[in-house]
C-alpha positions in Angstrom: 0.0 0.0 0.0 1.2 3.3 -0.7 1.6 5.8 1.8 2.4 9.4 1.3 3.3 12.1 4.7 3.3 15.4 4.2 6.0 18.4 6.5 7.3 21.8 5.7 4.2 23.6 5.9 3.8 27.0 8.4 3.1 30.5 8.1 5.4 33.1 6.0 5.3 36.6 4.3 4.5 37.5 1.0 8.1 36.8 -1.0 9.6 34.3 1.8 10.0 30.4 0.7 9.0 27.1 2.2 10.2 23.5 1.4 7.9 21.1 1.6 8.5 17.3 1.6 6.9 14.1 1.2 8.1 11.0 2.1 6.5 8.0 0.2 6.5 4.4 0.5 4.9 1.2 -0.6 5.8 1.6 -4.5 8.7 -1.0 -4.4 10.0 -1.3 -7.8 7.2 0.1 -10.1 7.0 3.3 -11.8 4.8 5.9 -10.0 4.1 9.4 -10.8 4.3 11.6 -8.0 3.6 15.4 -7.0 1.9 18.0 -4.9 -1.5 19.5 -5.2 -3.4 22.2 -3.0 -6.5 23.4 -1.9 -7.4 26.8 -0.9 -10.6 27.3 1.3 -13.9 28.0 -0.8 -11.8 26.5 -3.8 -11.2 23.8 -6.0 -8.1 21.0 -5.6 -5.5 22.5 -8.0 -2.4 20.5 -9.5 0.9 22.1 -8.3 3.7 20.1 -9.7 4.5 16.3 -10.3 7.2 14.3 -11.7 7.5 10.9 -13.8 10.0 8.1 -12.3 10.6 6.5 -15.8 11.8 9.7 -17.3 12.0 12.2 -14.4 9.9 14.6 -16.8 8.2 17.6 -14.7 5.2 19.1 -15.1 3.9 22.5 -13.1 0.8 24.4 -12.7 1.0 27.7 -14.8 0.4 29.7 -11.7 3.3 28.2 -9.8 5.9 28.3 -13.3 9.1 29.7 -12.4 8.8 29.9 -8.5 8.4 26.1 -7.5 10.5 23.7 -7.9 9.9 20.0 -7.6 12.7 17.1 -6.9 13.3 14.1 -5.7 15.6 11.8 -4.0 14.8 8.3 -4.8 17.3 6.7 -2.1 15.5 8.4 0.6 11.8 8.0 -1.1 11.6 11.9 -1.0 9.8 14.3 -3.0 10.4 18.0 -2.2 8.6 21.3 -3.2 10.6 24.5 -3.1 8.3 27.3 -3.2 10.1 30.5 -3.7 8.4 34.4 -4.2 5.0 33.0 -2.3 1.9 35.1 -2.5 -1.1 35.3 -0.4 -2.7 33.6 -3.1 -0.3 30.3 -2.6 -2.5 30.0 0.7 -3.7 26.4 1.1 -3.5 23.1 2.3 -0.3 21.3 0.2 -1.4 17.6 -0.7 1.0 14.5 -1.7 -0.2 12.8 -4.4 0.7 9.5 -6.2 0.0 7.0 -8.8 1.6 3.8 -9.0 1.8 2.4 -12.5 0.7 5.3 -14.0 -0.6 5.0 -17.8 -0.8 9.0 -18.6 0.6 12.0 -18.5 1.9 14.0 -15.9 -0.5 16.5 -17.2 -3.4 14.5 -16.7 -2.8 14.0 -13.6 -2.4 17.1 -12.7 -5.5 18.1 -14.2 -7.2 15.1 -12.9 -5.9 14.0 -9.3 -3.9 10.8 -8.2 -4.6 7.3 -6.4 -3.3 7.7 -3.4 -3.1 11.1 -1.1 -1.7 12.4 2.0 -3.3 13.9 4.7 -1.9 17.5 3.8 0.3 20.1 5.0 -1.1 24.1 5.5 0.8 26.8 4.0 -0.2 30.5 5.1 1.5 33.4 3.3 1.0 36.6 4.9 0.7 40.1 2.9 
């Protein structure tokens, strides 16, 4: 069974940076897809960033382009989210997300959500 536990999250100003991590288990040697999503209150889940095992391709959410970063370190089963230049609009709790064996895009499931989900971490950025 997969598992996915979120940490990094906690309050900042407008411009400051956060590092969120994941750390996964349970995929043993397939491939997976893996990557963060978030939800802000009153809104709908939106796709962050996620990243491909077979061909570490990366895929990010066009409001997040250019200040988020997304990594991973496969001998410690971490995924990471440097979030750099934050906004009050970057408010929200930061899911894990997952897919083992995944069949599409990292695009679609960005769009579309993953298999298996943390319980969230809460980012507040402060104006």
């Amino acid at each position: 069974e997969v598992q996915l536990v979120e940490s990094g999250g906690g309050s900042v100003q407008a411009g400051g940076s956060l590092r969120l991590s994941c750390a996964a288990s349970g995929f043993g040697f397939d491939p997976f897809v893996i990557g963060w999503f978030r939800q802000a209150p009153g809104k709908e889940r939106e796709g962050v960033s996620c990243i491909m095992s077979i061909d570490s391709s990366i895929y990010y959410g066009d409001s997040v382009k250019g200040r988020f970063t997304i990594s991973v370190d496969q001998s410690k089963n971490m995924v990471f989210l440097q979030m750099n230049s934050l906004k009050p609009g970057d408010t929200a709790v930061y899911y894990c997300g997952a897919v083992r064996m995944p069949t599409y895009s990292g695009s679609y499931y960005l769009h579309y959500g993953m298999d298996y989900w943390g319980k969230g971490t809460l980012v507040i950025v402060s104006s």
